[in-house]
ZAMARGU-4260 file (C-alpha; in steps of 0.2 Angstrom, whole numbers, plus 5000, padded with zeros to 4 digits):
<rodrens>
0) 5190/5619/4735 | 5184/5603/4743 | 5188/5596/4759 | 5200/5587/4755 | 5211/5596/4746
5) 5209/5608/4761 | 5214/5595/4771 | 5231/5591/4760 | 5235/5609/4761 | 5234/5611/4779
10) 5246/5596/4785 | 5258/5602/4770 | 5260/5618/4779 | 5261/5607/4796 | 5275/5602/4790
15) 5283/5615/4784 | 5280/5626/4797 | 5291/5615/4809 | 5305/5621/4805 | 5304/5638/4809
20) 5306/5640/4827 | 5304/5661/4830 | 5312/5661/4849 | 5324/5649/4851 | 5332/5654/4835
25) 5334/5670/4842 | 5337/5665/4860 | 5352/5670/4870 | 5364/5660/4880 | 5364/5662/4897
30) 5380/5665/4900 | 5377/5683/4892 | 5372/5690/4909 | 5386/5688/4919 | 5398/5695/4907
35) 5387/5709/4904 | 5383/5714/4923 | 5401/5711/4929 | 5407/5723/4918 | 5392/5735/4916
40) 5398/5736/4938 | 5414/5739/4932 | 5409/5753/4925 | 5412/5748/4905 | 5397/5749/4895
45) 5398/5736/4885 | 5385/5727/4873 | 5383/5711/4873 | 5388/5700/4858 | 5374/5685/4858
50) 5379/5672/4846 | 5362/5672/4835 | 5369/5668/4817 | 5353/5669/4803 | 5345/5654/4795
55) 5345/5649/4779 | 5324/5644/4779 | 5323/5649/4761 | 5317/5632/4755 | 5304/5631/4770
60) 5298/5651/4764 | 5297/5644/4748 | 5286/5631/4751 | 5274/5641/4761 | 5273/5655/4748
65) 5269/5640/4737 | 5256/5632/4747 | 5247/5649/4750 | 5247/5651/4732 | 5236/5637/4729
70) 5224/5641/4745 | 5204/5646/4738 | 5202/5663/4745 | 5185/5661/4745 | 5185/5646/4756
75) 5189/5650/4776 | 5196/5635/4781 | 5208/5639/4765 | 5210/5655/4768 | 5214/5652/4787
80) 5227/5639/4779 | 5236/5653/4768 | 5238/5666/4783 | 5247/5655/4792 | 5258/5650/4778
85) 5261/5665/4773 | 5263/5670/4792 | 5277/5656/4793 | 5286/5663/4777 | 5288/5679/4786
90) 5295/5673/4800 | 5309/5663/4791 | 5312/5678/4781 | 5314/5687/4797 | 5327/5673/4804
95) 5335/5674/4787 | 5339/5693/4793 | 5345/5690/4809 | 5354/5704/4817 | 5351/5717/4800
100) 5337/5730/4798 | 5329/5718/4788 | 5324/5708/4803 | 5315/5722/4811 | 5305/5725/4795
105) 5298/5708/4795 | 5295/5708/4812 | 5286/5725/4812 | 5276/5714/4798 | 5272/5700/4810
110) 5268/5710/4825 | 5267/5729/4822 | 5276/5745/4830 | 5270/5752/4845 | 5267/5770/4838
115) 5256/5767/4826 | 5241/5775/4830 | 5223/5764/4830 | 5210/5775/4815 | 5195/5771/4825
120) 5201/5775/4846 | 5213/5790/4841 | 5230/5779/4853 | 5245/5770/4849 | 5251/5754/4863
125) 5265/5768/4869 | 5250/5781/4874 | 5240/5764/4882 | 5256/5760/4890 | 5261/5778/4897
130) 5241/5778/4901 | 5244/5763/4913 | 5262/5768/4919 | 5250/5787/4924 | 5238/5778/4933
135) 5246/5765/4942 | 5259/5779/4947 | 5246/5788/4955 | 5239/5772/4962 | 5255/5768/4971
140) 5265/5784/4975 | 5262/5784/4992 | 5257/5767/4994 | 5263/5753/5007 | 5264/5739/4993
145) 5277/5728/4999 | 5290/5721/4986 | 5288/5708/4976 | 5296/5691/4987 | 5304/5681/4974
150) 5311/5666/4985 | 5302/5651/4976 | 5317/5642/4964 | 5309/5637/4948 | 5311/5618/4953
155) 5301/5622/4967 | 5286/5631/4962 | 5287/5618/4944 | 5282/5606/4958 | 5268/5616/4966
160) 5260/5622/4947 | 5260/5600/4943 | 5245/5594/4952 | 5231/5611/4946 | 5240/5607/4927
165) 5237/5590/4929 | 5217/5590/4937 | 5213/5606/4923 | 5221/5595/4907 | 5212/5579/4912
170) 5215/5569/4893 | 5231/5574/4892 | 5251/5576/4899 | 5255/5595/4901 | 5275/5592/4907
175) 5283/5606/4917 | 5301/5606/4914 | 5316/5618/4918 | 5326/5627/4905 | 5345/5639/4908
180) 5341/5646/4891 | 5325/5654/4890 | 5322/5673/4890 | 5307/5674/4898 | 5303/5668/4913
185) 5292/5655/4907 | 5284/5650/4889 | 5272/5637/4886 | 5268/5627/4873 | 5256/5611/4870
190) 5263/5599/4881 | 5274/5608/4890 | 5275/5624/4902 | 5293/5628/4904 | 5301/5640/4915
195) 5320/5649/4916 | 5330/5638/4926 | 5341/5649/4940 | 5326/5661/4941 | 5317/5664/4957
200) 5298/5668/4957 | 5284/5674/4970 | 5269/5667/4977 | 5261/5679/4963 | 5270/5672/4950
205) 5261/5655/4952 | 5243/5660/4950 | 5250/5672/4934 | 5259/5655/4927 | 5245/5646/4929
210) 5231/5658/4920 | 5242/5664/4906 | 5254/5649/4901 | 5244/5634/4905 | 5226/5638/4905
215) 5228/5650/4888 | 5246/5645/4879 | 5243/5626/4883 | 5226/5623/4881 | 5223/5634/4865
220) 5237/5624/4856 | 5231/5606/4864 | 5214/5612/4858 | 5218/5615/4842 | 5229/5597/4842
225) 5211/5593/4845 | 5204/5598/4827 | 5206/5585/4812 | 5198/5597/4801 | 5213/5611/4802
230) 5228/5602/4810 | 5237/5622/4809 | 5226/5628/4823 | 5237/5621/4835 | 5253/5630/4830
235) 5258/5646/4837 | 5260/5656/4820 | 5267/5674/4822 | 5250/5683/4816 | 5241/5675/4831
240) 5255/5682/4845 | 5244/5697/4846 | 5227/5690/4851 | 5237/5675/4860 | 5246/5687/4872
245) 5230/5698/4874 | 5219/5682/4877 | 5234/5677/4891 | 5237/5695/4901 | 5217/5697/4899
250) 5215/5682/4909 | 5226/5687/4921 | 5217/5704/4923 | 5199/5695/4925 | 5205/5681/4939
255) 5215/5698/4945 | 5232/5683/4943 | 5240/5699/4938 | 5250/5712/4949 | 5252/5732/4948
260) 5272/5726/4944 | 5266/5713/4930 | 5257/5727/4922 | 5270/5739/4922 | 5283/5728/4915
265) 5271/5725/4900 | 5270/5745/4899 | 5286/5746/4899 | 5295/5735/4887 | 5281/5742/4875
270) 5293/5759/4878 | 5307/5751/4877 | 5301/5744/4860 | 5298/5762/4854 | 5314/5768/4861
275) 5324/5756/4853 | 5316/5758/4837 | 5321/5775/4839 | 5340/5771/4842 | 5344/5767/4860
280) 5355/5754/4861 | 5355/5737/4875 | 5364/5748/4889 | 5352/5763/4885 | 5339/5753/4886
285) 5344/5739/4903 | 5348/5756/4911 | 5328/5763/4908 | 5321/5746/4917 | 5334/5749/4930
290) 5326/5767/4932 | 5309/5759/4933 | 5315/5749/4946 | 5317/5731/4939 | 5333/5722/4946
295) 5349/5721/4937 | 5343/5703/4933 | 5327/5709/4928 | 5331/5721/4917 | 5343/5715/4908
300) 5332/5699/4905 | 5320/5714/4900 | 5330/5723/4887 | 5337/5704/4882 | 5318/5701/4875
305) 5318/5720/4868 | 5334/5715/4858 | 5334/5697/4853 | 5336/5693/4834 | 5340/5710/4834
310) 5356/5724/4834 | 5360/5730/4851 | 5368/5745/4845 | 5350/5752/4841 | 5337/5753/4828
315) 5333/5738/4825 | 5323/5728/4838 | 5313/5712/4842 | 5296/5721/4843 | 5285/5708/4849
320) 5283/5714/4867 | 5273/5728/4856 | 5258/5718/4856 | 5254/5713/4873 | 5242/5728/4877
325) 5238/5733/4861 | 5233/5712/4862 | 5224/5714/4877 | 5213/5728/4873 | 5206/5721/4859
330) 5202/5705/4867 | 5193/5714/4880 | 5183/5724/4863 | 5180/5709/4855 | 5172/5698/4872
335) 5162/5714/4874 | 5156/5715/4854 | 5151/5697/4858 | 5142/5697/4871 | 5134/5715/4866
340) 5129/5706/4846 | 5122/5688/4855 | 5136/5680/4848 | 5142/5669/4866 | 5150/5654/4857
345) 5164/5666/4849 | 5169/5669/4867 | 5174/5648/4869 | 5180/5647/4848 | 5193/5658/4853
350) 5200/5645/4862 | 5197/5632/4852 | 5217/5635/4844 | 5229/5646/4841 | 5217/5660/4832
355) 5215/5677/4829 | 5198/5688/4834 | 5195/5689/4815 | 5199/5669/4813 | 5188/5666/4825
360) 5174/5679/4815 | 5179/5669/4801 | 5178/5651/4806 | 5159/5652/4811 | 5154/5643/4798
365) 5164/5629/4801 | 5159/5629/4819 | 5142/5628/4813 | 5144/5615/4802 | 5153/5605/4815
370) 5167/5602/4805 | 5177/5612/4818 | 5176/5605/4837 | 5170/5614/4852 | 5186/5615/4864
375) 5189/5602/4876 | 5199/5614/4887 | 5191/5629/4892 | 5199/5642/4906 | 5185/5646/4918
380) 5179/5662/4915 | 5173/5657/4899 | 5164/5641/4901 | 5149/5654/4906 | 5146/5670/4896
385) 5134/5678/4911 | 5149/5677/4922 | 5160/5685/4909 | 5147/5698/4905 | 5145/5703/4925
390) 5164/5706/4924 | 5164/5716/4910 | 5148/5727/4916 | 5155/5730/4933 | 5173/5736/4923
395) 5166/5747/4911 | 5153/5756/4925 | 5171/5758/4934 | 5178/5766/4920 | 5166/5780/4920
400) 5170/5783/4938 | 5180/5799/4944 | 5189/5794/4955 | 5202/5810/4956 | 5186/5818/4965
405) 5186/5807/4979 | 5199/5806/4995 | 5196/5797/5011 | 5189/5812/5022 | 5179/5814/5010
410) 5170/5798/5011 | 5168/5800/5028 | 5158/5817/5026 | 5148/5808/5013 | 5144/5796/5025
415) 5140/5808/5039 | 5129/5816/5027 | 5119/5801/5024 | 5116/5797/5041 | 5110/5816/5048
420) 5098/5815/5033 | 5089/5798/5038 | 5089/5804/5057
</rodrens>
C-alpha cells in the first residue's frame, strides 16, 4: 500500500472517529450524588438512575469496519490505521449498548476483565491488586501517616498547575479548565487538563496531576498531533487505555508523584470491577469503598466510575478501571525488556502518541525511516535511559529484599555487631 493511500486512510478514520466520545457519553450528572447520599443517610438504598440513553453510532461503526477492511495488513502504518478503526467500531457498538449486558461484552473487548489470569506470570490484576492492598496494609497498620488534606478548591490548585504546564509545553497552549460533570477527578486531553469542579484536592494531588495528566495524557496526544505521517496517533482510541494508564501511574510511581492512598484506590476499583462483574450492585459496591475508608464523596465518585455506561443493579459494569495495574506492570516489563535488548529509543517512541507497547514494537520501522517524528514533548524520566535504567536497577534489587526478616531492634544489633568487629 503506498503512502498515500495510507495517508487517505488515516485522516478517513480521523474523522470518523470524532464522533465517538467513550466518557462523556457515558458520564453522569452531578446532581446524581446528592440524591443518592441524602437518601442513602436516610437509610434507603436506593440506586441511582443516571440519564445515559445509548447512541445510535452505527453509520460511524460502519465506516470504520469499512476502513479497516481496506487497510494492508502487511504494512504497519496500515495495520496501526486498522486497530484503531476497528478499536473505534467497538466502542460505538458498546455506546449502542448502553445500560444492557451488551455494553459490558464490548467493554471487556476494549479493556479486559480483571480475572483473567496472564499465561506467562501465573496472576490476574485482582491477585496484583489484593498483592498491593497486602503490602501496603502491612506497611501502614500501625503507621502515623497523616490523612490526606484536601483544602485546595479545583480553581485554585488549576491556578497553581498553569505556570509548570505552560514552561513544560513550550510550542503549545495546554488550557486548564474546570468541569461540574466529570467523573474523575481530572482527565486530560491535547490541549486541555480538566478537573471536577466542586472537588477539593491536596498538596499531593498537584505533583500527581501534573505527572499523569499533563506530562503523559497531554503530551502523548499533542505529540502525536505532531506526526503528519499517522494523524490517529494523537487520538485516545480504547485499545491504547491500557498502556496509557500504565504509562501515566508509572510515572507517578518513578517521580514517587503517587501516594500509599493513590495506590490503593487503583487496587481497589480493580475489586470492585471484579465484584460487580460478579453481581454486586452500586450500593454494594459505594458501601466496599466506604469500608476501605474513602469518603461518602469519594466513594460514590468511585463506584460512579465502576458503573458508568453500565447497570447499577449488577453484572454489568464499566471495566476500564481494570487496566490501570495490569497497564502499569507491563510498562514497567516493557522499559525493562528495552533497556535489557539495547533498544533505548522505544522508551521516548512510546510517547511519541497515543500507542500501545506492541505499536510502538511495530512502528520501528517508521521511526527509522523517519517518516514518524521523535516527540517534542518528553516527561523527564525519559529523556535519558541511564537515569531510567538506575531506577529500575535499584527497584528490582528491592524486590529481592526480605524485608519481613528485619525490625528496628534488629538493625540496631546489626549495627552493634559491625562496630565490636572493627574494634
Amino acid at each position: 500500500m503506498t503512502r498515500d493511500r495510507t495517508r487517505d486512510l488515516d485522516q478517513a478514520v480521523l474523522r470518523a472517529a470524532r464522533g465517538i466520545r467513550v466518557l462523556s457519553s457515558i458520564a453522569w450528572g452531578p446532581e446524581l450524588e446528592g440524591t443518592f447520599l441524602a437518601a442513602w443517610r436516610a437509610g434507603r438504598r436506593e440506586l441511582p438512575r443516571p440519564a445515559t440513553p445509548p447512541r445510535d453510532l452505527s453509520a460511524e461503526v460502519e465506516a470504520l469496519a469499512g476502513l479497516a477492511a481496506r487497510c494492508d495488513p502487511g504494512d504497519p502504518g496500515a495495520a496501526f490505521v486498522a486497530a484503531t478503526a476497528r478499536s473505534y467500531a467497538t466502542a460505538g457498538r458498546m455506546l449502542g449498548a448502553i445500560g444492557t449486558p451488551r455494553f459490558t461484552e464490548h467493554s471487556i473487548a476494549l479493556y479486559g476483565r480483571p480475572d483473567v489470569v496472564w499465561s506467562l506470570q501465573g496472576w490476574s490484576p485482582v491477585d496484583a491488586a489484593r498483592f498491593f492492598l497486602k503490602v501496603t496494609d502491612d506497611l501502614i497498620s500501625a503507621c502515623r501517616i497523616p490523612p490526606r488534606d484536601d483544602t485546595i478548591p479545583a480553581a485554585e490548585l488549576a491556578a497553581s498547575l498553569r505556570p509548570e504546564i505552560d514552561r513544560f509545553f513550550f510550542d503549545d497552549r495546554v488550557e486548564v479548565q474546570l468541569d461540574p460533570a466529570l467523573a474523575s477527578k481530572a482527565i486530560a486531553g491535547a490541549t486541555r487538563v480538566r478537573l471536577r469542579d466542586g472537588a477539593m484536592f491536596s498538596e499531593l494531588d498537584r505533583e500527581q496531576l501534573l505527572q499523569h495528566e499533563a506530562f503523559v495524557h497531554a503530551a502523548t496526544a499533542l505529540n502525536g498531533r505532531k506526526q503528519p505521517a499517522l494523524a490517529c496517533l494523537s487520538l485516545g482510541a480504547p485499545r491504547t487505555t491500557q498502556t496509557q494508564e500504565g504509562l501515566a501511574v508509572f510515572s507517578e510511581i518513578l517521580t514517587t508523584a503517587i501516594d500509599v492512598g493513590r495506590l490503593r484506590r487503583i487496587a481497589e476499583r480493580v475489586i470492585a470491577v471484579k465484584d460487580a462483574l460478579e453481581g454486586a450492585d452500586f450500593v454494594e459496591v459505594f458501601e466496599s469503598f466506604l469500608e476501605a475508608g474513602q469518603t461518602e464523596s469519594e466513594a460514590f465518585n468511585s463506584a460512579q466510575r465502576i458503573f458508568r455506561g453500565g447497570d447499577v443493579r449488577g453484572g454489568a459494569p464499566f471495566t476500564k478501571d481494570a487496566v490501570y495495574l495490569t497497564g502499569v506492570l507491563e510498562v514497567d516489563a516493557f522499559l525493562r525488556i528495552a533497556i535489557r535488548d539495547n533498544r533505548p529509543e522505544l522508551v521516548r517512541h512510546l510517547l511519541a502518541g497515543r500507542l500501545t507497547l506492541a505499536d510502538t514494537v511495530r512502528l520501528a520501522p517508521l521511526f527509522d525511516s523517519g517518516e514518524l517524528r521523535e516527540p517534542v514533548y518528553v516527561v523527564p524520566w525519559a529523556r535519558d535511559v541511564r537515569r531510567l535504567a538506575a531506577a529500575m536497577t535499584y527497584s528490582a534489587f528491592l524486590s529481592e529484599l526480605e524485608i519481613k526478616r528485619v525490625d528496628l531492634d534488629r538493625i540496631v544489633r546489626f549495627e552493634d555487631e559491625s562496630r565490636e568487629r572493627l574494634a
